[in-house]
C-alpha positions in Angstrom: -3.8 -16.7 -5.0 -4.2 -12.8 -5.4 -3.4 -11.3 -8.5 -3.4 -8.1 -10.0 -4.8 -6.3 -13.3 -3.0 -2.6 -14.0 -4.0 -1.1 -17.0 -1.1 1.8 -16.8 2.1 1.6 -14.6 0.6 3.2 -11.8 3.9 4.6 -10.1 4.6 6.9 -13.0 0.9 7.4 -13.6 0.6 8.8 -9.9 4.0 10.9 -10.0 5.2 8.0 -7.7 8.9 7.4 -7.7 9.5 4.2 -8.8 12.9 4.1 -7.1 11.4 3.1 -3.8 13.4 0.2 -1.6 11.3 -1.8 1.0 13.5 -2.0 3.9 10.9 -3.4 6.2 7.8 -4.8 7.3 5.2 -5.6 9.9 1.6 -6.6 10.1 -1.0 -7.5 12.1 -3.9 -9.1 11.1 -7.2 -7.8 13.3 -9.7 -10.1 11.6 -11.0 -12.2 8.0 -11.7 -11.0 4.6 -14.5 -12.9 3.4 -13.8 -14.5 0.1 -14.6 -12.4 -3.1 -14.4 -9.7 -0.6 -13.6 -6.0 -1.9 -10.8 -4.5 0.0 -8.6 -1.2 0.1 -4.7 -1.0 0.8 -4.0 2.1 2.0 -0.5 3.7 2.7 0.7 6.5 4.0 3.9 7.8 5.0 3.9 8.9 8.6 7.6 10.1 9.7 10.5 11.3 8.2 13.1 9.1 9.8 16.5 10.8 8.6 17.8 11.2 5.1 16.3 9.0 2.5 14.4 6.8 5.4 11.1 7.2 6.3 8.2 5.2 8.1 4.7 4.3 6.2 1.7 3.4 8.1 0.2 0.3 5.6 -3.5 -1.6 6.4 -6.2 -2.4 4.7 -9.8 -1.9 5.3 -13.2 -3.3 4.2 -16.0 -1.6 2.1 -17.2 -0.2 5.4 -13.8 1.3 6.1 -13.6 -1.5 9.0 -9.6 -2.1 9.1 -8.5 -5.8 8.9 -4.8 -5.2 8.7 -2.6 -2.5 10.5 0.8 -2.3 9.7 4.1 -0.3 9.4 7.0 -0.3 7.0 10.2 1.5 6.8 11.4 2.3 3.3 14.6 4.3 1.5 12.6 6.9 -1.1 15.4 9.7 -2.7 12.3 12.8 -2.8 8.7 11.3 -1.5 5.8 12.6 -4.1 3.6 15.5 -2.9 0.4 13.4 -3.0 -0.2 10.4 -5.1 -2.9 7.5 -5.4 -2.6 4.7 -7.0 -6.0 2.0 -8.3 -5.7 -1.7 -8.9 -8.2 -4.1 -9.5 -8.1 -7.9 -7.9 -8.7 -10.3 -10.8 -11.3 -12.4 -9.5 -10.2 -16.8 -9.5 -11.5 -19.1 -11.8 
């Protein structure tokens, strides 16, 4: 189980809108995470699709930047921020 600690709401925090809908997803997984593992989500949004639409590239990457995941995602977002970053912590199991 994966969960997450946010100290502040980190879509208003970043300038984010939070009235993003997740149309779509795909993934692939390239290769394992090692448990206890530090990794990094990153997304970006590569194409403007039409109107509200527009295609993310979503993976995530070890400490050494190595990606494990690649992915894309379409989603509906009314005006897409200038730039924005967003932090989250993995709360470790026990």
């Amino acid at each position: 189980m994966v969960g997450w600690e946010c100290p502040t709401k980190p879509r208003e925090a970043s300038g984010l809108d939070p009235e993003v809908v997740h149309v779509s997803q795909t993934l692939s997984f390239l290769q394992p995470a090692d448990i206890g593992e530090r990794l990094t989500a990153v997304c970006e949004i590569s194409e403007h699709v039409r109107g509200d639409k527009y295609q993310l590239t979503t993976d995530v990457v070890d400490a050494d930047g190595e990606r494990l995941v690649e992915g894309q995602a379409a989603v509906l977002i009314d005006e897409p921020p200038d730039i924005g970053r967003v932090e989250v912590e993995a709360i470790p199991a026990g």
